[in-house]
C-alpha positions as CSV (number, residue, x, y, z in Angstrom):
1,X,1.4,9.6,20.6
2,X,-1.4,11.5,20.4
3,X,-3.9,10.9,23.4
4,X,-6.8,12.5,21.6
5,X,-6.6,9.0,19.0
6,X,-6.7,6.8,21.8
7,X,-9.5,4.6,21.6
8,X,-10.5,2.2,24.8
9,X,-10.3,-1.5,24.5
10,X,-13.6,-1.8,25.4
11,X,-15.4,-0.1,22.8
12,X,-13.3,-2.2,19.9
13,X,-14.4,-5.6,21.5
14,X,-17.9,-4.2,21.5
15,X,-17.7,-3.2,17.5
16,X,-16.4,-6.2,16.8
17,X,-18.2,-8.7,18.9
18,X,-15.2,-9.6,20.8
19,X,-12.8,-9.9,17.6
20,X,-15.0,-12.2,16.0
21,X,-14.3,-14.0,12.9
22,X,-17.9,-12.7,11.6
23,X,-16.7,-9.2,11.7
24,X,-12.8,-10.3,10.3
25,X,-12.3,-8.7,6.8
26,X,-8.8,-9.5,6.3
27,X,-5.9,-11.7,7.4
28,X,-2.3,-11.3,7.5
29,X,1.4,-12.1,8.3
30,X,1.1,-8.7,11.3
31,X,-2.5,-8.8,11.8
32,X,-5.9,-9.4,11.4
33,X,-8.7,-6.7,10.9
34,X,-12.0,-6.3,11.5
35,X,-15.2,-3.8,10.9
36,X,-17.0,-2.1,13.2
37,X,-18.9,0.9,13.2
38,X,-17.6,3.9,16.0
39,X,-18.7,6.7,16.4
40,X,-21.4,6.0,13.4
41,X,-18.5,5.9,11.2
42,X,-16.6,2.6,9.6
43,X,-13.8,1.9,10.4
44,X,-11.4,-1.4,9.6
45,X,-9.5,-2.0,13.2
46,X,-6.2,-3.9,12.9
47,X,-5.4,-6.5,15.6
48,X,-1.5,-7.2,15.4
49,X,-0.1,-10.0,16.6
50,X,2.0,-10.2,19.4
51,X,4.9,-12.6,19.4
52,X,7.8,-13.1,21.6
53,X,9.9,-10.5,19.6
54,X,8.8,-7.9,21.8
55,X,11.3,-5.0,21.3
56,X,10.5,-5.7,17.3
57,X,6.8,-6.1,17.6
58,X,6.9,-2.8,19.8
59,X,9.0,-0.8,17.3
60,X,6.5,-1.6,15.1
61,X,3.1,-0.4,16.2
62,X,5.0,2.7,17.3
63,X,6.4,2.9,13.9
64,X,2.8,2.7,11.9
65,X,1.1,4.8,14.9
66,X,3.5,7.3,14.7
67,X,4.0,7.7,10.9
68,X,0.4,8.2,10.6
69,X,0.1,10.7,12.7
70,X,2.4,12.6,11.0
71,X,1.4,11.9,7.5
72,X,-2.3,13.4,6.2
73,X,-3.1,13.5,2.4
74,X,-5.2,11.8,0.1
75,X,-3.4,8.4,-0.8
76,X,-2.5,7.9,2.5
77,X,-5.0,6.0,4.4
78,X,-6.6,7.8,7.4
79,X,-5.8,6.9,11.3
80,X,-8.9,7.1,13.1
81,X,-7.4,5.9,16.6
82,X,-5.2,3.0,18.2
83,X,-5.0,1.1,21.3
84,X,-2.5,0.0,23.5
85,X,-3.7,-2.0,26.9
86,X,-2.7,-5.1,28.6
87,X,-5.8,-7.4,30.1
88,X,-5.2,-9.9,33.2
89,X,-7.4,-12.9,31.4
90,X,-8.1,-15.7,33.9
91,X,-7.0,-19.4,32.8
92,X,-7.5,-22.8,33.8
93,X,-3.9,-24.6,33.1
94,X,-4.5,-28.8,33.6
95,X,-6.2,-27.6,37.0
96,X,-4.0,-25.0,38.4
97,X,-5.8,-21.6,38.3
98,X,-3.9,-18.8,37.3
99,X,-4.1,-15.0,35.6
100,X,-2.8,-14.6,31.8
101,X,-1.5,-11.0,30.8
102,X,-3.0,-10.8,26.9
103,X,-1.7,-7.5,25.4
104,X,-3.9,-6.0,22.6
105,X,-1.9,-3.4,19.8
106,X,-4.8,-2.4,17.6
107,X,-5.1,0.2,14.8
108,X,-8.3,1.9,13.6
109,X,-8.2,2.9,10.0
110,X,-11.3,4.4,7.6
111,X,-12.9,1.7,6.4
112,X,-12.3,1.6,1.9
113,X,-15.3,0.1,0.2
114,X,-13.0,-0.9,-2.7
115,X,-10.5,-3.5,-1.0
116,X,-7.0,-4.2,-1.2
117,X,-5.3,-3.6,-5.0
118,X,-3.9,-6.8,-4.7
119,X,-7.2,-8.6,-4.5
120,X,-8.6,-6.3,-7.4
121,X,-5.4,-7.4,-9.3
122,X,-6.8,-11.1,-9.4
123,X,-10.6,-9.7,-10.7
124,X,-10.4,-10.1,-14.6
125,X,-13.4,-7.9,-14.4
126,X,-11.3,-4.9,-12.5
127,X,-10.8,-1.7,-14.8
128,X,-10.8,-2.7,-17.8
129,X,-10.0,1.1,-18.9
130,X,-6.8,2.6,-19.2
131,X,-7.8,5.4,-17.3
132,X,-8.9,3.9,-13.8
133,X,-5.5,2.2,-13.8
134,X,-3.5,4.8,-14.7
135,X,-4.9,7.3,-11.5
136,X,-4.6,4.3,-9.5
137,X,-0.4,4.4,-10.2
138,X,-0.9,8.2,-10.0
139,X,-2.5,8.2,-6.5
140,X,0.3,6.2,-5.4
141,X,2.7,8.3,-6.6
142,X,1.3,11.1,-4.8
143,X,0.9,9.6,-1.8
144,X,4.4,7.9,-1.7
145,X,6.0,11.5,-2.5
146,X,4.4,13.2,0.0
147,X,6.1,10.6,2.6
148,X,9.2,11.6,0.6
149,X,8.5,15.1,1.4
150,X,7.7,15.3,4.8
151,X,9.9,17.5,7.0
152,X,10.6,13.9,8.5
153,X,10.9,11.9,5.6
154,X,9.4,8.6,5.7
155,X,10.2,5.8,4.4
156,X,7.7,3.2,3.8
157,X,9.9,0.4,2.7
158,X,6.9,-2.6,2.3
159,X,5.2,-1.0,-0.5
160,X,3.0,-3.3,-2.6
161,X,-0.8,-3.8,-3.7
162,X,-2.0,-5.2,-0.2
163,X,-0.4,-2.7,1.4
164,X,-2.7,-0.3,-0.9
165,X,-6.6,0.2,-0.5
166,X,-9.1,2.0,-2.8
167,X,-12.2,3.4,-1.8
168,X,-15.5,3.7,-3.4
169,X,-14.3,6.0,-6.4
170,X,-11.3,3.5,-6.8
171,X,-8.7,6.5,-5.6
172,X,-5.6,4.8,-3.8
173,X,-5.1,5.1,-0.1
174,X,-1.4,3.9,0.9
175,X,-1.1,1.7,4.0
176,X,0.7,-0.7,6.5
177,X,3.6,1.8,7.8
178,X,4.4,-1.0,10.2
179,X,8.0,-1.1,8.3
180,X,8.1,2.5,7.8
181,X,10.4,4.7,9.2
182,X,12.2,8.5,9.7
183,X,14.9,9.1,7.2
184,X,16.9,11.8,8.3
185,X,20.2,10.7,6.6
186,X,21.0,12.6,3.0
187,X,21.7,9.6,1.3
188,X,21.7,5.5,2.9
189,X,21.6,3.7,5.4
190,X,22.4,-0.1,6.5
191,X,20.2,-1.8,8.5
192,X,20.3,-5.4,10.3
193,X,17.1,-6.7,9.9
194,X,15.4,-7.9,6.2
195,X,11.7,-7.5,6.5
196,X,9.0,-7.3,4.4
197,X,8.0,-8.9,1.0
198,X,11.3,-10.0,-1.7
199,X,9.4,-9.6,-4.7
200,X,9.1,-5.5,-4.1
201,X,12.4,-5.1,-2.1
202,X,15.3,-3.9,-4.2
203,X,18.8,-6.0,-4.8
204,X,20.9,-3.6,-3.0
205,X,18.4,-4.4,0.6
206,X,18.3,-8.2,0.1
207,X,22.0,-8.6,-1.0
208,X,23.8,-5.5,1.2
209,X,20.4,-4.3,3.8
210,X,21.1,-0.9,2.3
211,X,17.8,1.6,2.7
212,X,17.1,4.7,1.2
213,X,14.5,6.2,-0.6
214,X,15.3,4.2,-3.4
215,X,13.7,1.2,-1.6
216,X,10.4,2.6,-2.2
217,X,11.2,3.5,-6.3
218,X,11.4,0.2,-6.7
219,X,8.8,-1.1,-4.9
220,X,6.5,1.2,-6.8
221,X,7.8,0.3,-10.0
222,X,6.9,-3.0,-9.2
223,X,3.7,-2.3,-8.2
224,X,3.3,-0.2,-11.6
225,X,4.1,-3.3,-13.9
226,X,1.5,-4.9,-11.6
227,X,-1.1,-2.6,-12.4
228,X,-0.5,-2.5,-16.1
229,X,-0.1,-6.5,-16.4
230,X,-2.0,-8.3,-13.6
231,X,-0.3,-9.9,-10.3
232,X,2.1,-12.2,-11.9
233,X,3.3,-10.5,-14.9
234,X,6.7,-8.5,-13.1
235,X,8.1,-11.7,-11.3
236,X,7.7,-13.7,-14.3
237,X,9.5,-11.7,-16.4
238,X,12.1,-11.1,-13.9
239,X,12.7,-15.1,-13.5
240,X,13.1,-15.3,-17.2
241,X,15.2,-12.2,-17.1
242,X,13.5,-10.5,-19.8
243,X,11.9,-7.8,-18.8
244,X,12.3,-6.0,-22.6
245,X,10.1,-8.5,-23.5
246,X,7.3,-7.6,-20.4
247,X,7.7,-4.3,-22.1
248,X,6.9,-5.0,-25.7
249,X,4.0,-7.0,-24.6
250,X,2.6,-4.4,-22.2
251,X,2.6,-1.6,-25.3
252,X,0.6,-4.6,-27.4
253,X,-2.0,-5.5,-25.1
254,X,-2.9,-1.7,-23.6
255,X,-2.6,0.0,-27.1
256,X,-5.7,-2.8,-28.0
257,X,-8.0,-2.0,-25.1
258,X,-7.2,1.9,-25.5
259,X,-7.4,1.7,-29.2
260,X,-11.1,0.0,-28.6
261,X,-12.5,2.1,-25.7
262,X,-10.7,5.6,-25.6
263,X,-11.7,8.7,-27.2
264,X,-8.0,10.0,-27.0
265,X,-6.3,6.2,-28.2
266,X,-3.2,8.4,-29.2
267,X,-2.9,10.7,-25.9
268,X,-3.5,7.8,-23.8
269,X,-1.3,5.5,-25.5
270,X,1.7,7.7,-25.2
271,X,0.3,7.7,-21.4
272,X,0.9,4.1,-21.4
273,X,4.0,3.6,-23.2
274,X,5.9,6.6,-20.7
275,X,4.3,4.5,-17.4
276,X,5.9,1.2,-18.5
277,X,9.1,2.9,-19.4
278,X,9.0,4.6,-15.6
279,X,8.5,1.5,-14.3
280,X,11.5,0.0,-16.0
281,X,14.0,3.1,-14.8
282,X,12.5,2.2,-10.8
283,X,13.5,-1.3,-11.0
284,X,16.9,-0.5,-12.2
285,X,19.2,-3.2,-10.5
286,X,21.3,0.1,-9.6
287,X,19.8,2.2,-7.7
288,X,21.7,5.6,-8.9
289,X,19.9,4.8,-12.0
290,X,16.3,5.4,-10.7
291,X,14.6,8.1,-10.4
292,X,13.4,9.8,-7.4
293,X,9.4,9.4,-6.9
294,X,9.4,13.4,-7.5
295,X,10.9,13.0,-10.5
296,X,8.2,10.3,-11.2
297,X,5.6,12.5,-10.5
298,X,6.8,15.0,-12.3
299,X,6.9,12.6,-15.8
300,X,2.9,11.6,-15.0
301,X,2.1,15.2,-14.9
302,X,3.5,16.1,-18.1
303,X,1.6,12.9,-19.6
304,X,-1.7,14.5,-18.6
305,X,-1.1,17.9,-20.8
306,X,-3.2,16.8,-23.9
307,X,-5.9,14.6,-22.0
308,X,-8.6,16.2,-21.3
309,X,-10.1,16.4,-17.6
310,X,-13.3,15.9,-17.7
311,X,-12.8,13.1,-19.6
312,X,-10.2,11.7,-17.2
313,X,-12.9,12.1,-14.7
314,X,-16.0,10.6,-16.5
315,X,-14.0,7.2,-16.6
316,X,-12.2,7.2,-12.9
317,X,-15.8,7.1,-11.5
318,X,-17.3,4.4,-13.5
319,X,-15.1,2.3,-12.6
320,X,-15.9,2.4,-8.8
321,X,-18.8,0.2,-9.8
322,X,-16.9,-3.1,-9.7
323,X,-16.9,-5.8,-7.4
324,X,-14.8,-7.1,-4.7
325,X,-13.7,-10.7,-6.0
């Protein structure tokens, strides 16, 4: 690890006030963040729990440390520092006086105005436009292939919308490596452990704990319904088993909106209608029958050929103006 991101305990119990809950901005199943201000800079600082699974809980702060480290671009979020002490904390136990070792695994990140996509997701207000959503999926296609791409690969393997934050102009920032891990192999491998969230993992991890960089494909594809349909709309369709159907209804309700608010309805609506058919090919029950998230990429640029920039551009930032729910 890189010394020069170390940050003293200290000085993140003094942003924070001590962890407080005033200065909490999120919760969840690894951790609970806070904001402070170091440096005269925001940042969100990530407080992982520590449970008797020590070798685990170890592996991974080392693994979301480490990855980001490694991994600078712009839809992945930034590392500002982490700290890694142990505290002797004095307790009174029914009388008997004794010391407590307390170890504290924290994370800073930049702090993102715009929240967690999954929260957005649940805001009937959020991006109404075609166009703010579809450089949300974009951003995380960039950002997922450029883990892809690393010298190291890295897998990321707990992709979803919480795992994703925007900032002010709504641009994607991917986050949460504490799954992640260097992929060195050419093609799988088997693990022994299932973590992470079913509704984004693929069959082949729940049923066989196979990874490769499939796993991420379909998590994104997920996530891609997600965006184009709201929070709910992949898993029900999958527990109906029709997601033909999820497509149909997708095509309907975005060729609407675009058809009412675009000034390119037909560009954009071809835009739509390739993204929804991507996202189908990720979530392939086979995983030889995805793509790869190059190839993904790829398919978005050639989507963009007819639209024009500035346009594309005029819309991305209006949308920054919406609220957090």
């Amino acid at each position: 690890m890189n010394a020069d991101k170390r940050i003293p305990l200290h000085d993140l119990q003094k942003i924070t006030n001590d962890f407080s809950e005033h200065s909490r901005i999120g919760r969840g199943g690894y951790g609970d963040v806070y904001k402070g201000v170091y440096n005269g800079r925001e940042i969100a600082v990530k407080l992982l729990h520590v449970d008797t699974l020590r070798g685990l809980d170890d592996q991974l702060f080392k693994n979301e440390v480490g990855n980001l480290l490694k991994a600078e671009h712009p839809n992945i979020v930034q590392l500002v520092g982490y700290c890694y002490e142990t505290r002797n904390i004095y307790v009174d136990n029914n009388g008997a006086n004794d010391f407590s070792q307390r170890i504290y695994k924290i994370i800073c990140f930049e702090y993102l105005q715009g929240g967690s996509l999954d929260r957005r997701l649940y805001d009937h207000s959020f991006a109404p436009n075609w166009s703010t959503r579809y450089n949300i999926i974009k951003g995380i296609c960039e950002g997922l292939n450029f883990l892809h791409k690393c010298k190291r690969r890295i897998l990321h393997l707990d992709l979803k919308p919480a795992n994703i934050l925007l900032d002010s102009s709504m641009e994607p920032n991917v986050a949460d490596f504490g799954l992640s891990r260097l992929f060195t192999q050419t093609h799988t491998h088997v693990t022994e452990k299932i973590i992470g969230t079913q509704k984004y993992m693929p069959p082949e991890f729940i049923k066989d704990h196979i990874i490769s960089p499939k796993n991420d494909v379909f998590s994104v594809g997920v996530v891609m319904i997600e965006i184009m349909t709201g929070p709910t709309g992949y898993s029900n369709s999958f527990e109906m088993g029709d997601l033909a159907q999820l497509r149909g209804q997708v095509i309907d309700n975005w060729k609407n909106k675009i058809n009412a608010t675009s000034k390119y309805p037909l560009e954009e609506s071809n835009q739509m209608e390739t993204c929804i058919d991507t996202a189908m090919r990720c979530v392939e029950p086979d995983r030889n029958s995805r793509p790869t998230i190059a190839e993904v990429l790829d398919i978005l640029n050639k989507t963009e050929t007819h639209i024009p920039k500035r346009q594309h551009h005029s819309e991305w930032t209006g949308a920054g103006s919406t609220s957090l729910p």
